[in-house]
C-alpha positions as CSV (number, residue, x, y, z in Angstrom):
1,X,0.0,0.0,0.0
2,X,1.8,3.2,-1.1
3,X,1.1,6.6,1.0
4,X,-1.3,8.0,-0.5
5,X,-3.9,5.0,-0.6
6,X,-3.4,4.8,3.3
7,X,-4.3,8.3,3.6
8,X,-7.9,7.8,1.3
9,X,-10.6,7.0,3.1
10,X,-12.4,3.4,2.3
11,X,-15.5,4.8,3.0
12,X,-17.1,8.0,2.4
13,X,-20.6,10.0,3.1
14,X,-23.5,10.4,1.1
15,X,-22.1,14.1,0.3
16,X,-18.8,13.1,-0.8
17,X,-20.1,10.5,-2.6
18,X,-23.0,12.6,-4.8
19,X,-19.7,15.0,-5.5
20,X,-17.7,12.6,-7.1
21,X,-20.5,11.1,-9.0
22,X,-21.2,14.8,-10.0
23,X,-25.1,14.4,-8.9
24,X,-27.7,15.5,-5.9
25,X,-27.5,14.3,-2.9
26,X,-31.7,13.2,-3.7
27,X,-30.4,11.7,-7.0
28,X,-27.9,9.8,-5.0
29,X,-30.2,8.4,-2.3
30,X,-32.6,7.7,-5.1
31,X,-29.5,5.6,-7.4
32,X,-29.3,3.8,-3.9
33,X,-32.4,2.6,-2.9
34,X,-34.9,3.0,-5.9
35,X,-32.7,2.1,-8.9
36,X,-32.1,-1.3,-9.6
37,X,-29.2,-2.7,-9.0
38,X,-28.7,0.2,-6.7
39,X,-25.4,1.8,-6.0
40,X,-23.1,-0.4,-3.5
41,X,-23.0,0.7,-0.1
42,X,-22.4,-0.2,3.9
43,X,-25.1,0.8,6.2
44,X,-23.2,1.6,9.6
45,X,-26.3,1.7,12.1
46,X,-28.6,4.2,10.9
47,X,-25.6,5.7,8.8
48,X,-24.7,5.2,4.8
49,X,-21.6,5.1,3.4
50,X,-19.8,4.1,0.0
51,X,-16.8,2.4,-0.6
52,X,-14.8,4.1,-3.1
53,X,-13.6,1.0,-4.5
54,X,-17.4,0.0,-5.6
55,X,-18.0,3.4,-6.7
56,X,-15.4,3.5,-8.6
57,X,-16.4,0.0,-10.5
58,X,-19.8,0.6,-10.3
59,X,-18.6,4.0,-12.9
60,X,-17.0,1.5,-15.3
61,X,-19.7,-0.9,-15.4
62,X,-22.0,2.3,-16.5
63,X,-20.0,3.3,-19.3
64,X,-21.2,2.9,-22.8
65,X,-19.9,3.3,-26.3
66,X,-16.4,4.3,-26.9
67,X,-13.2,2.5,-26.7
């Protein structure tokens, strides 16, 4: 694990999360639990969080067209 990796959070909150997809924060909760499949995340009690690592695969599996 190099430095910077340590330093990135695995997990991150709903806010973060909607500002690295580039969409609301109500467009996020409703990619989460309306959509199907719905974006990959850990509930932590009555918190959500995201693990970068699925968001980040969850992007690629999105993409269409292109090389």
């Amino acid at each position: 694990m190099n430095e910077q990796e340590s330093r990135e959070s695995l997990l991150v909150d709903p806010r973060e999360a909607s500002r690295l997809l580039a969409v609301s924060t109500r467009k996020l909760w409703s990619m989460t639990f309306e959509d199907e499949p719905g974006l990959p995340h850990v509930r932590c009690g009555r918190l959500v969080r995201y693990p970068l690592v699925d968001l980040h695969q969850w992007i690629d599996s999105q993409r269409k067209g292109g090389v």
